[in-house]
Every structure is written in structure tokens, then in C-alpha cells.
C-alpha positions, -999 to 999 in steps of 0.1 A, spaced: 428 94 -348 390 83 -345 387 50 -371 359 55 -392 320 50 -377 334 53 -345 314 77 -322 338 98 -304 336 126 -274 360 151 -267 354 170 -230 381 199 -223 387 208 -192 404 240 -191 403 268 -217 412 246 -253 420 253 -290 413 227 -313 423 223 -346 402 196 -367 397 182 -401 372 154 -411 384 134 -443 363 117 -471 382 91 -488 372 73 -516 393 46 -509 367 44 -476 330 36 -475 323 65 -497 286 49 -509 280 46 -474 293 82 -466 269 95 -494 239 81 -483 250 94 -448 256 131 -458 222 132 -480 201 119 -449 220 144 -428 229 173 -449 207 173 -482 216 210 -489 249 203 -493 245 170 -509 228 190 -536 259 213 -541 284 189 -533 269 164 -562 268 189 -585 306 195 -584 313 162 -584 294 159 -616 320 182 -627 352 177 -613 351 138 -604 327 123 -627 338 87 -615 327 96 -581 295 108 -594 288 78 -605 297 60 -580 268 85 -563 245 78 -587 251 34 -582 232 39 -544 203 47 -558 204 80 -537 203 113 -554 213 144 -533 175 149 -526 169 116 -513 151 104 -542 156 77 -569 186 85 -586 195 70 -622 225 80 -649 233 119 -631 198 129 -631 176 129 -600 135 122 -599 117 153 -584 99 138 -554 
């Protein structure tokens, strides 16, 4: 277990499998997780806002109350400002 914003570094030393999962909680700092994943991933911000739109509204909004659209431009009631 790696708590959350904790920079971590795994170095095997003999031939290794690992199994891994990264976990998004809302329960967590998902605002701060959003603005994360648009700054480093805006492609998949894009797609992953999209079916949040659809499938967990609330959390959209919640998207939507940083300011941040999955562009990385202003963001107000679901719909993003072209840049």
C-alpha cells in the first residue's frame, strides 16, 4: 500500500511479475485527482468526462466545480470553453 501523493519506486532484482491496480476514490481528493489527470492525461480526461457526464453525473459536477474542463480550459455547468 502506497498512501495517496506519495512518490513511490519499486526496483526488482531478479526476473518479477507484478500485478497492480491504481484506485480513484471519490471519497479521496478526487478535485485534486481531476485537475491532476487533465494536466497529465487530457486525452483521456476528455473521454473519461464524457462518461461521467453519463454514468455519474454527481461526479461530473463535482468536475465541473474546479473550474477545469477535460481540455484544460474554463469549465462551467458540463460545458467546456474551446480555447
Amino acid at each position: 500500500f502506497v498512501p495517496n501523493g506519495w512518490a513511490h519506486l519499486v526496483l526488482n532484482l531478479e526476473f518479477t511479475v507484478a500485478v497492480t491496480h491504481n484506485y480513484a476514490s471519490e471519497f479521496g481528493p478526487f478535485e485534486a485527482m481531476w485537475k491532476q489527470v487533465v494536466h497529465d492525461e487530457p486525452e483521456f480526461a476528455r473521454f473519461w468526462f464524457e462518461a461521467m457526464k453519463k454514468q455519474r453525473p454527481d461526479l461530473a459536477k463535482r468536475m465541473v466545480s474546479t473550474g477545469i474542463g477535460p481540455t484544460g480550459t474554463e469549465c462551467k455547468l458540463g460545458v467546456t470553453t474551446a480555447p
